[in-house]
N, C-alpha and C positions, 0 to 999 in steps of 0.2 A: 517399593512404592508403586501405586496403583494409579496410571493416570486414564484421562477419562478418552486419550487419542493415543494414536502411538508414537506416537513419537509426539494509535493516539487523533429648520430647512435639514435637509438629506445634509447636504455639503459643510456645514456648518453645525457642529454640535452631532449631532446622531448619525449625518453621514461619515462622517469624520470618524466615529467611531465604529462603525462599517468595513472602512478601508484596513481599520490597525486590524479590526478581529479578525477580516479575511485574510491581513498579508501575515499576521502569525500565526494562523491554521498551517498555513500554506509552507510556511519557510520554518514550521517547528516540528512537523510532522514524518521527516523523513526519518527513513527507518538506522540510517547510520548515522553521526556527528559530521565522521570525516566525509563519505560521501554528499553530506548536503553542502560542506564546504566546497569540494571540489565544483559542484555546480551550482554554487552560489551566484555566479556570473554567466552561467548561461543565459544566452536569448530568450530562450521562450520564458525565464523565468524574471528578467527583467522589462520584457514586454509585456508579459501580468502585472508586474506592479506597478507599471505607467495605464495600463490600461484600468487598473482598481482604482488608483489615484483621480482619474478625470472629473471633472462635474458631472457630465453628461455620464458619466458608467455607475453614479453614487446612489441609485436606485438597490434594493432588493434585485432584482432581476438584470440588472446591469454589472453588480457584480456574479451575480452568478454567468453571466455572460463572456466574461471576460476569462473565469476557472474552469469554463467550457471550451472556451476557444484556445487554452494552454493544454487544456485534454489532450484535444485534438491536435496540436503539435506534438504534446510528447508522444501520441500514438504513432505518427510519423514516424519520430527520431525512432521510437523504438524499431517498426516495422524495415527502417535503413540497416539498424542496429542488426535485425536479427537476419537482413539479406546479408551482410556486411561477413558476419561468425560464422555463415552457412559457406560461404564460402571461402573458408580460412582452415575447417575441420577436417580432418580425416574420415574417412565412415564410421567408423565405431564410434567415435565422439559425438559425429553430427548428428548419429541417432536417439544417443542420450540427450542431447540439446532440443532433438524433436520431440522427445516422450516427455521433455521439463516444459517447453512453450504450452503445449499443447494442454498439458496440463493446468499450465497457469491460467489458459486462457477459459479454459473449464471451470476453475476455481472462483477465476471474475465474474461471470456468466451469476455464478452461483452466489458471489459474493452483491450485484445487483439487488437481486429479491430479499437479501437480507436489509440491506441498506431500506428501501422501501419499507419492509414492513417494520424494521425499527422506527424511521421519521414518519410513520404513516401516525404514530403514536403520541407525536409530538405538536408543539404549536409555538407559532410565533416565527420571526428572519433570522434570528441566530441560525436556526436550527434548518433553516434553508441552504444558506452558507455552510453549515458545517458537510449537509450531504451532498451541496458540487466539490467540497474540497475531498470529503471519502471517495469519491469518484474521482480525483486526480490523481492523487498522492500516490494508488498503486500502479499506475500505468508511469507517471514519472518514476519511480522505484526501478519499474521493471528498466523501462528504457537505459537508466545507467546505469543498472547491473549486466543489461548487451552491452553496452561501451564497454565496460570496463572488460568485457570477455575479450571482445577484441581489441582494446590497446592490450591485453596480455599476449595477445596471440601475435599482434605483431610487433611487439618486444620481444619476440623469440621465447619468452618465460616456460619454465614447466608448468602443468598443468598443476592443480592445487591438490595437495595432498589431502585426500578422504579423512574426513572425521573420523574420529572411534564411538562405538555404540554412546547413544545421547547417557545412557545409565554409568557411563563411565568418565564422563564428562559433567562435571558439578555444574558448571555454567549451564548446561543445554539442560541438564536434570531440574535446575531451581527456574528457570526461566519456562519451561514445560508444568512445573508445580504452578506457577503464578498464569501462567495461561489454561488451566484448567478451573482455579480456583474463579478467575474473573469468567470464564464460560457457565462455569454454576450459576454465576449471580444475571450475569446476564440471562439463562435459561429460564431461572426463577421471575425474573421480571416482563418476561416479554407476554403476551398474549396466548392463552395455549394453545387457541387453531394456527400462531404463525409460528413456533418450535421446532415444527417441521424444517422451514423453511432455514433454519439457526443449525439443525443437526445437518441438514445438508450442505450449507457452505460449508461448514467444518470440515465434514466428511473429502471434502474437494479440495480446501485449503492442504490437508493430510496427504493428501494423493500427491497435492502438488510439490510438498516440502519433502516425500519420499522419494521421489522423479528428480528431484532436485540437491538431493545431497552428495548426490557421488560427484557432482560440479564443482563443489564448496569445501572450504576448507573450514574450522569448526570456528572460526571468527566470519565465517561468510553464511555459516547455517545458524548463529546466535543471533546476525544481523534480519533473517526470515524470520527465526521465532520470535526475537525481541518487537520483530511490524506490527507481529498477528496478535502480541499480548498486547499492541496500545491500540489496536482497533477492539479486539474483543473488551479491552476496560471504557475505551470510551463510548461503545454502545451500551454497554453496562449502566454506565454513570448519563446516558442519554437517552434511552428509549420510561418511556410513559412521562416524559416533563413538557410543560408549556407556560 
């Protein structure tokens, strides 16, 4: 099998219906079950949804306001997160953890331009909404997947035993078919002076899921691919509507 890489009043009636579309962007978009359970109750993610909730925040731009200001807390949490593993690792490790951040951090850079020139296509507040929540959703991801490195680290735990090649692993091979398959449709729909901009996240998404699997164990490289198949389908199923 041949894939195309290698390896999701304001206050009253319509605000109202504002709040729900944003807080289930928000709280249905993470890339595991179990992990969005576990942070179900965190802070920054029940101070979004009192801050979504408010009168005053039931604006277009108030919600986005508020998926902004959760941003920027999980950048935080992450940026603790990744002081936190840096210094829990041995060298050999810490440098694989440097060549996967660095990467990831590459890949959002990259994944930005995409975001834009898909909503650049679009029209109407949904769709304002849905691209402060594509802007959350992978920096919260990122964030408690460093947690979750170091509560392993300081559980004492082994380090997670490496995948076997994705072609040998049916999960990682059909989840790989289904993320190519929604990259076609999305490619075919986008604009072709912005294409570019679509082969390049990818190309950097790649880098970053290569850099990043000798971390993962093949339930923790299912839960990156399974992200990148619900972003890649929902720009698919988003870009040119209004």
């Amino acid at each position: 099998m041949r894939f195309l890489w290698s390896v999701d009043g304001w206050r009253r009636g319509f605000g109202a219906l504002v709040v729900a579309f944003a807080l289930g962007l928000v709280l249905g978009a993470a890339s595991s079950a179990a992990r969005a359970e576990v942070a179900a109750a965190d802070p920054i993610d029940a101070s979004m949804r009192t801050c979504l909730a408010r009168s005053d925040m039931s604006s277009a731009a108030g919600q986005v306001q508020c998926m902004d200001t959760a941003r920027i807390a999980w950048k935080t949490a992450m940026d603790n997160a990744w002081q936190q593993l840096q210094q829990g690792l041995p060298p050999a490790r810490r440098k694989q953890w440097e060549k996967s951040q660095a990467s990831w951090q590459a890949s959002r850079d990259a994944e930005k331009q995409l975001l834009a020139a898909v909503f650049a296509t679009t029209r109407g507040t949904r769709y304002v909404l849905a691209e402060a929540d594509m802007q959350l959703q992978p920096v919260r991801d990122r964030a408690l997947a460093l947690r979750g490195a170091v509560a392993g680290i300081n559980a004492g735990g082994d380090p997670p035993r490496r995948p076997r090649a994705c072609g040998a692993d049916a999960r990682c091979e059909h989840a790989m078919f289904d993320l190519n398959r929604y990259y076609r449709r999305l490619q075919s729909k986008m604009p072709v002076h912005s294409r570019s901009t679509l082969t390049r996240a990818q190309k950097a998404w790649t880098v970053y899921l290569n850099a990043s699997t000798p971390l993962l164990d093949e339930r923790g490289r299912i839960d990156v691919i399974g992200a990148r198949v619900a972003t890649i389908k929902r720009l698919s199923e988003t870009v040119g509507n209004d």
